[in-house]
MIDONU-438949 format. One record per atom (N, C-alpha, C): residue in three letters; chain; atom name; x, y, z. Coordinates in steps of 0.1 Angstrom, whole numbers. Example, Ala and Ser with C-alpha at 12.3 -4.5 7.8 and 13.67 -1.06 7.14 Angstrom:
ALA A N 132 -57 78
ALA A CA 123 -45 78
ALA A C 132 -33 78
SER A N 128 -22 71
SER A CA 137 -11 71
SER A C 129 0 79
//
This chain:
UNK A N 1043 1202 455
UNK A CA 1049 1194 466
UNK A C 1057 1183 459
UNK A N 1071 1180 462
UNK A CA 1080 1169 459
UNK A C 1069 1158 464
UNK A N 1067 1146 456
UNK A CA 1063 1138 464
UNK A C 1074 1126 464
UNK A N 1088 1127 458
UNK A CA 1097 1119 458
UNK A C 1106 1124 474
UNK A N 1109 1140 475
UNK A CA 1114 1143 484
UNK A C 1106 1140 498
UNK A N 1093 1141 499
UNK A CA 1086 1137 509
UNK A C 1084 1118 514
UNK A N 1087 1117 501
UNK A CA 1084 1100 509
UNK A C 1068 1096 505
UNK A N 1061 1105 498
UNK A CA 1045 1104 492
UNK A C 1040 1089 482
UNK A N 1030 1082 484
UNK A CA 1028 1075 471
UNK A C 1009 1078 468
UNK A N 1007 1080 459
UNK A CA 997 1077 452
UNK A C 988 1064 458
UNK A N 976 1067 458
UNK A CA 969 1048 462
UNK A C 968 1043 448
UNK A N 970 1049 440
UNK A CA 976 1043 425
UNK A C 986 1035 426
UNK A N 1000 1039 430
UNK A CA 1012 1035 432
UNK A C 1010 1024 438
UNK A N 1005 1025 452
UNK A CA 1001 1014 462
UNK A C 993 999 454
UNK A N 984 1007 448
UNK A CA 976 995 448
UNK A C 985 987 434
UNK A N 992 993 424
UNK A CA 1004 984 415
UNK A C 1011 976 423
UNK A N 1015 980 433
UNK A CA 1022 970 442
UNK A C 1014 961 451
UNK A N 1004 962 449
UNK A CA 994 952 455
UNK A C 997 954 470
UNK A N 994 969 474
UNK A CA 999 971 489
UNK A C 986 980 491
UNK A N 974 977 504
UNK A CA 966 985 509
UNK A C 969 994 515
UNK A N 974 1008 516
UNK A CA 979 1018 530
UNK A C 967 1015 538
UNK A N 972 1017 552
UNK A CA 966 1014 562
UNK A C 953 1033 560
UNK A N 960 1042 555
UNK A CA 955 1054 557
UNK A C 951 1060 543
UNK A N 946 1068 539
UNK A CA 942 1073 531
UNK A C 947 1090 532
UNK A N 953 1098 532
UNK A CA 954 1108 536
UNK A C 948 1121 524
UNK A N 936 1123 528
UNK A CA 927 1134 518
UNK A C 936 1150 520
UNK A N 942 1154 515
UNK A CA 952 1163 513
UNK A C 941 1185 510
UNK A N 932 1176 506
UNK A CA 921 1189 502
UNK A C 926 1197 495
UNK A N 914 1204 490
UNK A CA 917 1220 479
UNK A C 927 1231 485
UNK A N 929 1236 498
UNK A CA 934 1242 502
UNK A C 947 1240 503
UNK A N 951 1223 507
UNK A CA 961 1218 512
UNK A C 968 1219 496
UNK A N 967 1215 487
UNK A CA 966 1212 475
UNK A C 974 1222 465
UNK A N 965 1238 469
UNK A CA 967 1247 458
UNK A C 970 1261 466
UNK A N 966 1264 474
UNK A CA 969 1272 482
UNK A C 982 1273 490
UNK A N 990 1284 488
UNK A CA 1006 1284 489
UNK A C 1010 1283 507
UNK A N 1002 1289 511
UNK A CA 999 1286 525
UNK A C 999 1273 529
UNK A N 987 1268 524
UNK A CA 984 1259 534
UNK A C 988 1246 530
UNK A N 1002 1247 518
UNK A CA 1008 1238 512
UNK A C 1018 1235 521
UNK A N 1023 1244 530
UNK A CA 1032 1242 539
UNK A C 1029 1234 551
UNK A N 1016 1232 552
UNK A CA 1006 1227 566
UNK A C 1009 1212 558
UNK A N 1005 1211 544
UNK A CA 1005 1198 544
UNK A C 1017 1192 540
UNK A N 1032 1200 536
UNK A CA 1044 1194 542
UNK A C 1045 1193 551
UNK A N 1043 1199 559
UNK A CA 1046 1194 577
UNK A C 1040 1183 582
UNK A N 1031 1180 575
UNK A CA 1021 1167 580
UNK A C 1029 1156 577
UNK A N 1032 1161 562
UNK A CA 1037 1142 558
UNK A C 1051 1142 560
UNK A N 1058 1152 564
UNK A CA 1071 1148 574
UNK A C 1066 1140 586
UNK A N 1060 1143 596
UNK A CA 1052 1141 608
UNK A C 1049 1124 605
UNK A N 1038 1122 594
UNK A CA 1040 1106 590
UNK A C 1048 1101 588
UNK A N 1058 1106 581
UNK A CA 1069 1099 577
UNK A C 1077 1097 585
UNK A N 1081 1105 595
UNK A CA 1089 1102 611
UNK A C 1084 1096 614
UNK A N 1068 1092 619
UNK A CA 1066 1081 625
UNK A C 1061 1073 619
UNK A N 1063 1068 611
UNK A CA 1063 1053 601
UNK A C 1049 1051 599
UNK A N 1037 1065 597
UNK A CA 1025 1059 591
UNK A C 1026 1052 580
UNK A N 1014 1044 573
UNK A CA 1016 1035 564
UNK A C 1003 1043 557
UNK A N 1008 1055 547
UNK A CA 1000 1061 539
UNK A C 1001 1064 528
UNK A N 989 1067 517
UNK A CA 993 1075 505
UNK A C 980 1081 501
UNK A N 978 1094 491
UNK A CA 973 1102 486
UNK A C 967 1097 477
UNK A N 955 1100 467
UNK A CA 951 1101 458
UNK A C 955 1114 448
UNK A N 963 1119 451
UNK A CA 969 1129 442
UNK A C 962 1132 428
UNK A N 961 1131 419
UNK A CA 948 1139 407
UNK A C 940 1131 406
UNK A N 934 1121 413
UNK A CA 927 1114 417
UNK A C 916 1121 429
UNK A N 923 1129 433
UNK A CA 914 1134 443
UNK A C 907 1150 440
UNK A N 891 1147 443
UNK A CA 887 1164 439
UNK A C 880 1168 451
UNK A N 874 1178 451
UNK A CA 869 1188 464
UNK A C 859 1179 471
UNK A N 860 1174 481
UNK A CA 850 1171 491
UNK A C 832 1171 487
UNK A N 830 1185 480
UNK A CA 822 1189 481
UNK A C 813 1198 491
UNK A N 822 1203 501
UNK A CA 816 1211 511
UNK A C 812 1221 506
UNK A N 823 1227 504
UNK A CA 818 1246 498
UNK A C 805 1247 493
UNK A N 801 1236 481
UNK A CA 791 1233 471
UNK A C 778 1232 482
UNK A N 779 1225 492
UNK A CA 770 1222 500
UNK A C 761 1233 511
UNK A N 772 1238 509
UNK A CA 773 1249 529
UNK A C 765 1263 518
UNK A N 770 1262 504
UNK A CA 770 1275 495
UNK A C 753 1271 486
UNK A N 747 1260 494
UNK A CA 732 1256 492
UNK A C 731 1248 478
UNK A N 740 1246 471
UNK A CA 737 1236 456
UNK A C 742 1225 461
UNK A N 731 1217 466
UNK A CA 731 1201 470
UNK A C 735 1190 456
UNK A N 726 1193 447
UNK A CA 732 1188 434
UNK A C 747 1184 433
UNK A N 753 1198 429
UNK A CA 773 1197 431
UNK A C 773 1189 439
UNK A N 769 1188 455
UNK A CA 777 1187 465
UNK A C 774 1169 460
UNK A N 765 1164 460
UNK A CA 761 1147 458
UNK A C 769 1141 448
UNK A N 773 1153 431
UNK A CA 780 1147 426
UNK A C 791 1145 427
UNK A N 801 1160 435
UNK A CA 814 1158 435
UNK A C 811 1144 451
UNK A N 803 1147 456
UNK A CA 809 1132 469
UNK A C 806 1114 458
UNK A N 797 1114 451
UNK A CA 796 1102 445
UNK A C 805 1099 436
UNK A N 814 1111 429
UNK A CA 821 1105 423
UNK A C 838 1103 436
UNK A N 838 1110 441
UNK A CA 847 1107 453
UNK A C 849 1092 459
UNK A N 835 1084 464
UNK A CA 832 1074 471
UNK A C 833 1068 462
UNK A N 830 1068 453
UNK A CA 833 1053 441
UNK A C 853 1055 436
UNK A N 857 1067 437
UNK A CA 874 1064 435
UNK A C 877 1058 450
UNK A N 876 1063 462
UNK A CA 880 1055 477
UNK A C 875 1040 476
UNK A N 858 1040 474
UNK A CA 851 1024 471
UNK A C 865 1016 466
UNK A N 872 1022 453
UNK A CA 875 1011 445
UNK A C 890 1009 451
UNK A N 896 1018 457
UNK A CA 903 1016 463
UNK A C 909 1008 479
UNK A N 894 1006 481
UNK A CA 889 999 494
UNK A C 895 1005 503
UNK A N 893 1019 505
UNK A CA 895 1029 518
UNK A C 888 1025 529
UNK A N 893 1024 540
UNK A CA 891 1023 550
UNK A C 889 1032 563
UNK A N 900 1041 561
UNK A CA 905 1048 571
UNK A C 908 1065 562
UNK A N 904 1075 569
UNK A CA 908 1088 560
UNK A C 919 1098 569
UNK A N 923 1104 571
UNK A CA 928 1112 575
UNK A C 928 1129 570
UNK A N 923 1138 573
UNK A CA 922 1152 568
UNK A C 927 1162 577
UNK A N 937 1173 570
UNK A CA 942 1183 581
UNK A C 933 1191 579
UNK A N 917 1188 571
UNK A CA 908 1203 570
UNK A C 897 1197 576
UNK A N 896 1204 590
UNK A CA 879 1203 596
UNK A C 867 1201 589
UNK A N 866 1209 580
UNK A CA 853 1206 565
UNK A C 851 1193 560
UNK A N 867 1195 552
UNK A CA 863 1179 547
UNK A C 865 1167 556
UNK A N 866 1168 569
UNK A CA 870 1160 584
UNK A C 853 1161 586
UNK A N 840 1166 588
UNK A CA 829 1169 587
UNK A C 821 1169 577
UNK A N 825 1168 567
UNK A CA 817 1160 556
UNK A C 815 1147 551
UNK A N 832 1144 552
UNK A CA 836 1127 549
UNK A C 825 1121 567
UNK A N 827 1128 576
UNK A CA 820 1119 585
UNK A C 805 1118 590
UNK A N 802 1127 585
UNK A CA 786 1131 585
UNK A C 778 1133 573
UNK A N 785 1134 566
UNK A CA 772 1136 550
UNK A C 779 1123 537
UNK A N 788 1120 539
UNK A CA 792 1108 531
UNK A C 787 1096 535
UNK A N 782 1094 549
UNK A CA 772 1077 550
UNK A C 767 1079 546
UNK A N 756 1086 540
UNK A CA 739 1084 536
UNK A C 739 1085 522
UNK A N 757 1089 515
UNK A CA 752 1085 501
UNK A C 766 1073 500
UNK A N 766 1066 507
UNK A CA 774 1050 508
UNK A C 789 1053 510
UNK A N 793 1064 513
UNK A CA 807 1065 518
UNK A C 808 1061 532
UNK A N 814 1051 536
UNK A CA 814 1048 550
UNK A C 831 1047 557
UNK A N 838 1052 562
UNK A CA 849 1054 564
UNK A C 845 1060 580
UNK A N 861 1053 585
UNK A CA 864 1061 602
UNK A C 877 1071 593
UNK A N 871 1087 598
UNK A CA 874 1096 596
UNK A C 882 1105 605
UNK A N 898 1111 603
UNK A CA 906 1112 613
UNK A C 908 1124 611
UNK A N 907 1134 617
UNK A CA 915 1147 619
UNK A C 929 1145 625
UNK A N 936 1160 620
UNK A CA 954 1152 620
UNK A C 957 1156 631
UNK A N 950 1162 638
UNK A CA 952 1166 653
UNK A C 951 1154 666
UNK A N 942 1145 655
UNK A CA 933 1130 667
UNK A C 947 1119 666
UNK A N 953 1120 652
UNK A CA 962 1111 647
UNK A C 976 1113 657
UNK A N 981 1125 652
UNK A CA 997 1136 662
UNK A C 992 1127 675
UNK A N 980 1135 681
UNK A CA 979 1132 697
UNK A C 982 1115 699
UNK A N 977 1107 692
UNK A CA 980 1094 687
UNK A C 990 1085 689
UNK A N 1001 1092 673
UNK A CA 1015 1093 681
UNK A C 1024 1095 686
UNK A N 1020 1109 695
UNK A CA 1027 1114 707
UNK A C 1025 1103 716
UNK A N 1011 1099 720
UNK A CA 1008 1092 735
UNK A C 1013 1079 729
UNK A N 1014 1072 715
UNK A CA 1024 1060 714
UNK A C 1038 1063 719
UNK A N 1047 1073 715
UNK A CA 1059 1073 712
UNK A C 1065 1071 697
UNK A N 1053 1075 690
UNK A CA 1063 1074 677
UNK A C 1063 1087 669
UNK A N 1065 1097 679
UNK A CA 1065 1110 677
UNK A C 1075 1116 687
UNK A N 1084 1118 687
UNK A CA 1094 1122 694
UNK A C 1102 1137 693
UNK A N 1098 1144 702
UNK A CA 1107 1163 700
UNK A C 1117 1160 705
UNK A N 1126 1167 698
UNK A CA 1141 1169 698
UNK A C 1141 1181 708
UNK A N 1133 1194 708
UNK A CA 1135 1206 713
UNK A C 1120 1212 718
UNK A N 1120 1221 724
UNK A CA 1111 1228 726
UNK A C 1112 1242 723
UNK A N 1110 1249 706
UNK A CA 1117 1255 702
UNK A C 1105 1270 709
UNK A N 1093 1266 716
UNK A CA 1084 1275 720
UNK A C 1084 1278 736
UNK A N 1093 1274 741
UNK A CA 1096 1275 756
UNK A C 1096 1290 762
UNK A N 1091 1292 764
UNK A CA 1085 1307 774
UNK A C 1081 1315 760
UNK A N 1072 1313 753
UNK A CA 1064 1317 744
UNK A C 1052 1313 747
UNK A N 1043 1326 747
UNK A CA 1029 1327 750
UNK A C 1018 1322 735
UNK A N 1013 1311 740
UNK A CA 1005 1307 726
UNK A C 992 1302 729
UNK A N 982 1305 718
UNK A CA 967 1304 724
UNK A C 965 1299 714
UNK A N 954 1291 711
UNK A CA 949 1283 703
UNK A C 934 1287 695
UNK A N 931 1289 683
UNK A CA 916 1288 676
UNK A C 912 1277 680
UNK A N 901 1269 681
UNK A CA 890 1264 677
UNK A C 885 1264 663
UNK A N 885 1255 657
UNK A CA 876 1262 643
UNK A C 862 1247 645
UNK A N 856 1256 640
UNK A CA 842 1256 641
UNK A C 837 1238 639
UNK A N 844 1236 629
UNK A CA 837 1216 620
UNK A C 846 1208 630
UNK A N 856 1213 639
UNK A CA 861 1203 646
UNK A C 855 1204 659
UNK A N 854 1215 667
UNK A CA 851 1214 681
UNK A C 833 1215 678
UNK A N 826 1228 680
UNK A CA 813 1226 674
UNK A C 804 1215 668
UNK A N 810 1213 658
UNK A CA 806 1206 647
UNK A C 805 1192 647
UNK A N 819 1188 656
UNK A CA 824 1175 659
UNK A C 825 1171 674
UNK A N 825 1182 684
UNK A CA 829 1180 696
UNK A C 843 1174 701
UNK A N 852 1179 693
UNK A CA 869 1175 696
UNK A C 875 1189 698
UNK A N 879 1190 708
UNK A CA 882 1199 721
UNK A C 894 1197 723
UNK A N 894 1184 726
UNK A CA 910 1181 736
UNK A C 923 1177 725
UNK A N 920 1168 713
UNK A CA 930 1162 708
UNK A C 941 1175 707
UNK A N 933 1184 697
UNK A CA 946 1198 695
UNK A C 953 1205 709
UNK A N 950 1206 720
UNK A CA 957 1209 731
UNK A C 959 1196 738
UNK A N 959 1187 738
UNK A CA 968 1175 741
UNK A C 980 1174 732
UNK A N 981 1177 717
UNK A CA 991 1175 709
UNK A C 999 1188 714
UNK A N 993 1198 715
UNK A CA 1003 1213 727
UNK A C 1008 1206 740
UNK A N 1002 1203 744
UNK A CA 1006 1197 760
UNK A C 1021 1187 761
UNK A N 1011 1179 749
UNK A CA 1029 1173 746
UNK A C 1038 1173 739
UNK A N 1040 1187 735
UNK A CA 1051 1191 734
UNK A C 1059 1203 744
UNK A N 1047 1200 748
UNK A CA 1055 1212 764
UNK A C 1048 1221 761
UNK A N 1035 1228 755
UNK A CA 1033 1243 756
UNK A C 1021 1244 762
UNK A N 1022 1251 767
UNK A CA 1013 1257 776
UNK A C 1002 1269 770
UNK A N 990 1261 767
UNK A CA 980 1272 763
UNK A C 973 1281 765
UNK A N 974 1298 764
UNK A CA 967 1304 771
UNK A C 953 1305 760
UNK A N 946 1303 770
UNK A CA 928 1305 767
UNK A C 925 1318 765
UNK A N 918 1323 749
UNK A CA 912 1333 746
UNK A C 898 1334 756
UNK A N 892 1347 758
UNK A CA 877 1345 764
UNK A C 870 1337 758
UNK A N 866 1333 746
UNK A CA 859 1326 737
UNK A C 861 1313 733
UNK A N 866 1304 738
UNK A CA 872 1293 735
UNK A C 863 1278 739
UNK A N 870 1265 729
UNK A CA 862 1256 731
UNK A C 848 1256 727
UNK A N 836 1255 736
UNK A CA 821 1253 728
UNK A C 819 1265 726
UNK A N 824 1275 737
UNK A CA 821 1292 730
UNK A C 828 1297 721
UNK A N 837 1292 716
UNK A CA 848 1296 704
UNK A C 841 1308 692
UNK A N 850 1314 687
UNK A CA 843 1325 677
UNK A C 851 1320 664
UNK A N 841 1319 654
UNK A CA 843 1319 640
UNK A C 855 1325 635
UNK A N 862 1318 626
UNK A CA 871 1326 620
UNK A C 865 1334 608
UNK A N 851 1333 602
UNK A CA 848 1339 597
UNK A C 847 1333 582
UNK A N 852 1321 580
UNK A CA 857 1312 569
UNK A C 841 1302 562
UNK A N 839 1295 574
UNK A CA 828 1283 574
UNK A C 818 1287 567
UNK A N 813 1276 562
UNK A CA 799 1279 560
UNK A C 797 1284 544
UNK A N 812 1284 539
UNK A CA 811 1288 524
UNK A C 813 1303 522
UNK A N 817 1312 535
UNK A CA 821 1322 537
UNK A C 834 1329 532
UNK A N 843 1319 532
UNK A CA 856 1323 525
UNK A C 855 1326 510
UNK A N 842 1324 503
UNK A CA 849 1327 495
UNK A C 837 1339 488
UNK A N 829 1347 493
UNK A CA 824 1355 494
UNK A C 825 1367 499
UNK A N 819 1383 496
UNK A CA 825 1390 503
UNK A C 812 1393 515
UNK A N 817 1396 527
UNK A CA 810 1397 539
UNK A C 798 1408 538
UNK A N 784 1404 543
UNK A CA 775 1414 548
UNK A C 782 1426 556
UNK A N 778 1438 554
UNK A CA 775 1446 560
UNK A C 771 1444 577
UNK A N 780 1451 582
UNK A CA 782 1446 599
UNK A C 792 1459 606
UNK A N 787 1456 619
UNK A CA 794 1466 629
UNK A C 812 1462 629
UNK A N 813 1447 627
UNK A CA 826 1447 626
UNK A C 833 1431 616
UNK A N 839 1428 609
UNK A CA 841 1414 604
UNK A C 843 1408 615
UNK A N 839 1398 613
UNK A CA 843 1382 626
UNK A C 854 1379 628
UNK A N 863 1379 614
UNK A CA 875 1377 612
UNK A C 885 1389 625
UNK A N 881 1396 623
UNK A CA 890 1410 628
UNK A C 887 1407 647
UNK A N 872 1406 651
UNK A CA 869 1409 663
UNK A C 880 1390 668
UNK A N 875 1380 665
UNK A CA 882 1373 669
UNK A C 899 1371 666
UNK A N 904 1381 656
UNK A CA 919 1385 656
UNK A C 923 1389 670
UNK A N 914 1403 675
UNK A CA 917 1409 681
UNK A C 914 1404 699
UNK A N 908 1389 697
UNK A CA 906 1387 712
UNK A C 915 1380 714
UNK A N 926 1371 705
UNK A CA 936 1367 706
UNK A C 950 1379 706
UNK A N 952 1387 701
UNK A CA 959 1395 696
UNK A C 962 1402 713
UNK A N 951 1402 724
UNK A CA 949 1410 730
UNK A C 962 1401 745
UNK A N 959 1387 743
UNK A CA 965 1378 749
UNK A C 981 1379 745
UNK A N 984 1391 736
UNK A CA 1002 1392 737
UNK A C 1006 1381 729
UNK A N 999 1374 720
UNK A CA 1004 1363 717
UNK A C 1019 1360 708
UNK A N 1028 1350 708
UNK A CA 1041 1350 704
UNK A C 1035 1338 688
UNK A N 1030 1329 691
UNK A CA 1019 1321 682
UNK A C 1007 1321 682
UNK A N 998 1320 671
UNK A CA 984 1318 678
UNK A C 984 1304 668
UNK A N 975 1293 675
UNK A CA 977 1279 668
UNK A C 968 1275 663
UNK A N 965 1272 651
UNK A CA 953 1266 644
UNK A C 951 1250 640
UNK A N 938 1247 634
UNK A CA 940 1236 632
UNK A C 931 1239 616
UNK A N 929 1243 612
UNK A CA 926 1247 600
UNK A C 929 1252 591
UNK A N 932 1251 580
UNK A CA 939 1261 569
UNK A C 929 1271 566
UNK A N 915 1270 567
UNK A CA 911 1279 563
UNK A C 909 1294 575
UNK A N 909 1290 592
UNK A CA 916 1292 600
UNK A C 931 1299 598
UNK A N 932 1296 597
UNK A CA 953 1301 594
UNK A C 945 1312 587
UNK A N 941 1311 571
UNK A CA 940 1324 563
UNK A C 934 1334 569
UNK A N 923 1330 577
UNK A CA 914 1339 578
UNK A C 925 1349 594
UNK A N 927 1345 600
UNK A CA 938 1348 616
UNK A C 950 1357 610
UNK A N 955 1351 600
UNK A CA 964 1357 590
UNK A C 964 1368 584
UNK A N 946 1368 580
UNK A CA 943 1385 574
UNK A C 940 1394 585
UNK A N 936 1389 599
UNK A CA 936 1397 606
UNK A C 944 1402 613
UNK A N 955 1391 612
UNK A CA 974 1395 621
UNK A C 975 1412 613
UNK A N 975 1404 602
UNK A CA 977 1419 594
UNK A C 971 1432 592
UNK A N 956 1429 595
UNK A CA 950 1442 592
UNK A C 953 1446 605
UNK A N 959 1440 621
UNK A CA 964 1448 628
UNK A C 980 1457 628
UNK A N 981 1447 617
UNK A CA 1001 1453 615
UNK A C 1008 1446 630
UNK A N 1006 1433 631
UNK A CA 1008 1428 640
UNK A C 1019 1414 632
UNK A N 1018 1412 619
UNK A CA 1024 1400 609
UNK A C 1043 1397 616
UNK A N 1047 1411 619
UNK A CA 1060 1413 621
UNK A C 1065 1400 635
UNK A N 1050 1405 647
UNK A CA 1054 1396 656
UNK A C 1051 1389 661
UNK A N 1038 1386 653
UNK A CA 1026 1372 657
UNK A C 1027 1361 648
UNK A N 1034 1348 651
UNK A CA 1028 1336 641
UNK A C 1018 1332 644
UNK A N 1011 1328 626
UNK A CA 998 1315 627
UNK A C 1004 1306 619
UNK A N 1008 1295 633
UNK A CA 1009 1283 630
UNK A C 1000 1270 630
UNK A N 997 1257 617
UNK A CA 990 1247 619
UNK A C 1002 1242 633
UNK A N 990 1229 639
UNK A CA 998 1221 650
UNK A C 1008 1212 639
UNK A N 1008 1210 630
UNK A CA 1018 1203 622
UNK A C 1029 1211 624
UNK A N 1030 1222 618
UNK A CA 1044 1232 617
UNK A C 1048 1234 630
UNK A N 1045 1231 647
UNK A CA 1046 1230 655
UNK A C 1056 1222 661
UNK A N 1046 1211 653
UNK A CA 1053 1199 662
UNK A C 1066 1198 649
UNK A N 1066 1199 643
UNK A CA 1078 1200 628
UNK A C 1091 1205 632
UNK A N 1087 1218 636
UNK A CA 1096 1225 648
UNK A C 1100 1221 655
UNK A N 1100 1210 666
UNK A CA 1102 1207 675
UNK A C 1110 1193 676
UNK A N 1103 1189 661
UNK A CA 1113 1176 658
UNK A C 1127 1180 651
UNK A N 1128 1191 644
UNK A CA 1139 1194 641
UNK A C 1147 1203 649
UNK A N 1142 1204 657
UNK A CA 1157 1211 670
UNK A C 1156 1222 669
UNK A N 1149 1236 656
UNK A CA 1151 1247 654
UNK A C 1148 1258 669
//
């Protein structure tokens, strides 16, 4: 990622200049190094940057959350990578986080108080919806206008967190209209990722998870299907394809969305 072309600073940078960002934006493993979901997090920080967030990164300053470590049962890893985490934010006097990954949106808010990380913790879906309903998010176009698009759920946000509305509030205002899978909301189906799943190969089963909830969306004719997860996106992504469906189905984050729509395409 340019971070001169993006408009990015370091809370390094910030704090030389004796400047607090109001936000912290944890960028994650996925967001980070994965070629995919590096696109999710340029669309983000265009999205800040249009609307005049007052943020910066920890850039090699920042390491894994410690979820995978946790969900994958070595509590050990998971306490070290988070203690050493809280003491770089501590020293930085973080306040506020921001994450476009459900996981680490669900770890930083639920398993980081009890070892002294204390932070109001934002998914970028709660933030968008934020400043859409301010106005400092403004679409140029509605580049999805009579396109059929339905939305994942992934599991650490709605489940996990009980945030339902922010991601189809951030669709609503931009004009799209979401069609509802059978499975959706509190009954939502797994992408098959969570839980430390992504990075193992799957039990033996009548069908992957991945595939059956490909194909309950797939079934909806969909033009987009819209996530809020990267790890979501990959897993939707392997199943677009194992239908041979890649040619005319996007999985798009709500970032690349609304990115779209700011730039008139």
């Amino acid at each position: 990622m340019d971070k001169k072309e993006l408009n990015v600073k370091t809370m390094a940078q910030a704090a030389a200049e004796g400047h607090s960002p109001e936000y912290l934006y944890w960028v994650g493993c996925m967001g980070s190094y994965d070629d995919r979901a590096k696109k999710i997090t340029r669309s983000f920080v265009r999205l800040l940057n249009e609307a005049g967030v007052d943020f910066a990164v920890l850039g090699t300053e920042e390491s894994c959350s410690g979820d995978p470590a946790k969900r994958a049962g070595n509590e050990f890893l998971f306490q070290m990578q988070a203690m050493a985490n809280i003491e770089v934010m501590n020293g930085y006097g973080v306040k506020k986080i921001i994450t476009t990954c459900p996981h680490c949106y669900n770890t930083f808010k639920n398993e980081y108080p009890g070892l002294g990380g204390n932070y109001e913790v934002i998914h970028h879906s709660e933030l968008l919806q934020q400043l859409m309903d301010e106005g400092r998010l403004k679409l140029k176009d509605n580049p999805f206008a009579g396109k059929t698009v339905t939305y994942h759920d992934p599991c650490y946000l709605g489940r996990g967190n009980d945030q339902y509305e922010a991601p189809r509030q951030v669709l609503a205002s931009a004009r799209i209209e979401v069609r509802e899978m059978p499975h959706h909301r509190e009954n939502a189906v797994c992408c098959g990722a969570g839980g430390a799943q992504m990075f193992k190969e799957a039990e033996p089963q009548r069908e992957e998870i991945f595939t059956f909830r490909t194909r309950e969306a797939l079934e909806l004719k969909p033009d987009v299907i819209a996530t809020a997860c990267a790890f979501c996106n990959t897993m939707i992504t392997d199943g677009v394809k194992h239908y041979n469906k890649e040619q005319e189905v996007k999985i798009l984050d709500l970032a690349e969305i609304l990115v779209e729509g700011i730039d008139g395409e």
